[in-house]
N, C-alpha and C positions, 0 to 999 in steps of 0.2 A: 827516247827508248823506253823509258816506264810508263809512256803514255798508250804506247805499240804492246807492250807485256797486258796493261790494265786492259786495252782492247782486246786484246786475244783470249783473256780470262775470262771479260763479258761475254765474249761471241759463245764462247765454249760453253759455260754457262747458259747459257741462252738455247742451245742445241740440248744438251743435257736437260733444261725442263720441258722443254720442247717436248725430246723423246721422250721423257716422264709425263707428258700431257699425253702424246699420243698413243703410250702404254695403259695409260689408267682409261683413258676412252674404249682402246680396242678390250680392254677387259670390261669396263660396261657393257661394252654390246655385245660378248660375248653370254654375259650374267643375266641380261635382257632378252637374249635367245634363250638359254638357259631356262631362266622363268617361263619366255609363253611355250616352251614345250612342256614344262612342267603344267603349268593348268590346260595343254591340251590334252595332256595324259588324265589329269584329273577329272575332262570334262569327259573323256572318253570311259573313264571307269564310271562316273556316275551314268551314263547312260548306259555301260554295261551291264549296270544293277539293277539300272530301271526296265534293262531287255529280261536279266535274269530274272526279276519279279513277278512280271509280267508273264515270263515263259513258265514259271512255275506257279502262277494262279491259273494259268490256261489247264495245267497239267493237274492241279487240284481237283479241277472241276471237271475234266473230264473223266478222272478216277470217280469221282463221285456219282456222277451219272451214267455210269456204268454199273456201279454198286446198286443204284435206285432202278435201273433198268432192271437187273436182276430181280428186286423186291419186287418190283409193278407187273413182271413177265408170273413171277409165283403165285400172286395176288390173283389176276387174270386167270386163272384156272380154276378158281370158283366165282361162281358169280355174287354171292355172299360177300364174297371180302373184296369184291372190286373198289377200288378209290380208300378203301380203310387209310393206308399210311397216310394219303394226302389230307385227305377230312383229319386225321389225328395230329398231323403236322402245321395247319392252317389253327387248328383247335389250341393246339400248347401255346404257340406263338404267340396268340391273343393276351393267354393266361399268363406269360410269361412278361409281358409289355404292360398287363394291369397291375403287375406285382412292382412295377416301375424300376427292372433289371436294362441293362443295358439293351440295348437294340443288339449288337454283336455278340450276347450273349444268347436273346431271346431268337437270333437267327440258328447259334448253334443249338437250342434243344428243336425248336422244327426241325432240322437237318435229323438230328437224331431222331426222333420221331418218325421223319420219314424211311428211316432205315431200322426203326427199332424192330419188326417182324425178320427183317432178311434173314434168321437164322432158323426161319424154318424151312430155309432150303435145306437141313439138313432131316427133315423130319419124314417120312412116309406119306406120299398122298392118300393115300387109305385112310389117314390117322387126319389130314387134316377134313378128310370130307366127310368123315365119319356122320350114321344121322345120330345113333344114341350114345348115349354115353362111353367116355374114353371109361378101361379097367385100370387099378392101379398100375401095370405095366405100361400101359402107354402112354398114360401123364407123366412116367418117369419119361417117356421119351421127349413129350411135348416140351417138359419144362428143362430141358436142355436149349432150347432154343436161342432164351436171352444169353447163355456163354457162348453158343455158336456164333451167333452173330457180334457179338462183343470181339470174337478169334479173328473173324472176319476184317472189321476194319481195323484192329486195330493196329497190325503193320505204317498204316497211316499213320505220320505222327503228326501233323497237322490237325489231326480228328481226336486227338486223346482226349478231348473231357466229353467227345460225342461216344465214344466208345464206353466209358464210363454209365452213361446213361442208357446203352442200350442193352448192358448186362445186367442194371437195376431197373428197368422201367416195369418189374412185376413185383420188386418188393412192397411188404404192407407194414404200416407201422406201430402193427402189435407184433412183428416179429412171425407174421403167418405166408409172407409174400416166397418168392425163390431169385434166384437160385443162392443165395446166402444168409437169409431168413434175416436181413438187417431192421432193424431198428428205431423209430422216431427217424430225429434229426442226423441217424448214423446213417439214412437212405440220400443218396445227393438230389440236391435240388430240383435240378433241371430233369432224375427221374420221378420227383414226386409228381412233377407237373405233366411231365407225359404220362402216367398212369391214370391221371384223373381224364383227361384226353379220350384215351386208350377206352378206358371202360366207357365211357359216356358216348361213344361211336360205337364201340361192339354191343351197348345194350340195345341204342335204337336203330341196329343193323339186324334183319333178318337173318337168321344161321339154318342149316338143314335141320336144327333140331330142335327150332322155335322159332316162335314169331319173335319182330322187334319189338319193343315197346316204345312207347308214344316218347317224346322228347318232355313232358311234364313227369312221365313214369320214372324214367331213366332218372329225375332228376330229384326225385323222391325217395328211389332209391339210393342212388349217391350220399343224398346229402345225409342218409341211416350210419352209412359208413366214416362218415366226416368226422375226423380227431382219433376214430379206431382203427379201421386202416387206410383212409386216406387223406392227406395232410388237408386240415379243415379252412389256410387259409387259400388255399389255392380253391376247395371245391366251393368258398363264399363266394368266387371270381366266377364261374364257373357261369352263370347266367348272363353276366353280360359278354363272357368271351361268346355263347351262342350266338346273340346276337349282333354281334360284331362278326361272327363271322359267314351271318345269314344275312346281310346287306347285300347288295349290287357292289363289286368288284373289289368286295375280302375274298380274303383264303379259304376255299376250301378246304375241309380236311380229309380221312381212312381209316382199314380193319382187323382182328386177330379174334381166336376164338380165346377172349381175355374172360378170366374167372374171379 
């Protein structure tokens, strides 16, 4: 009879781990389904990030060359300043990569450069085709331009240190430039180097109201300015960025009527 009792205890026993084996497995596989839905959820968010990224560099760039369409559409209506921003933005780039600045750095002041004129879509074609000389009133108008354009992108915020750049690319660093008459080293970088750019295209770019000068003139000139108002080490760079960017398949650069 306690052999019959002991058997009955094992059996029962035996069914009890039983169900306790077959509980902790169906929760395994339940914990196992669990996980791979959890890293399919995972792998689905990261590919959701990489669609989001992806759709908003798309979306970047097409704001952007919309923006430069508009600079290149303003440009086009003189023949003077055709290609300026590109020859100015191919020109910084250079200068900006001899200074041994990041590549992603040296991409956003070209970018700014190529958009540093856009705010003279807010300017009078009169004023900008003018052959003699602007009067005081309308240099107050011209030199609105680097804020205009600075209003312009800068909704962008993807573009904030190009925006930066495009409302300083006329200061001079005796405090003579506009539209905030800054400073030395209180001018940011990336517009010192578009300014040197800037003038160095608009001097050997014909204007209606002179000839261009020669690329050794321009550069004679320049370098008078070098440490007074324009940053001396960018305009030492300044000879080999030309011909860097006078090779077969550099950057061309572009124009404003820069003073």
């Amino acid at each position: 009879m306690a052999a019959e009792v002991a058997l009955s205890q094992a059996l029962s026993y035996a069914r009890d781990l039983k169900s306790a084996y077959e509980s902790a497995r169906a929760r395994e596989k339940e914990l196992g389904q669990a996980n791979e839905r959890l890293r399919n959820g995972y792998q689905q968010s990261l590919q959701y990030a990489v669609d989001l990224k992806r759709t908003y560099g798309r979306l970047q760039r097409a704001i952007f060359q919309s923006l430069l369409g508009l600079a290149n559409a303003l440009e086009a209506k003189d023949p003077c300043t055709s290609g300026h921003s590109t020859r100015v933005a191919g020109l910084a780039r250079q200068l900006a990569l001899g200074m041994d600045l990041p590549r992603s750095t040296a991409e956003i002041i070209a970018q700014a450069a190529l958009l540093h004129d856009l705010g003279k879509i807010g300017v009078p074609e009169s004023l900008l085709r003018k052959a003699g000389p602007l009067t005081a009133d309308e240099w107050e108008i011209m030199r609105r331009h680097p804020v205009t354009g600075a209003q312009i992108v800068a909704p962008l915020e993807f573009f904030d240190d190009g925006a930066i750049i495009v409302r300083h690319h006329h200061e001079r660093l005796d405090g003579s430039g506009y539209p905030d008459g800054l400073t030395g080293d209180g001018i940011p970088l990336g517009a010192r180097v578009v300014a040197v750019a800037d003038v160095y295209d608009a001097l050997t770019s014909g204007r209606s109201y002179r000839d261009g000068f020669t690329p050794e003139e321009a550069l004679q000139l320049i370098q008078r300015e070098s440490g007074r108002t324009l940053d001396a080490h960018v305009v030492a760079l300044l000879p080999d960025a030309i011909e860097a960017t006078s090779t077969p398949g550099a950057d061309d650069g572009a124009a404003d009527r820069s003073v």
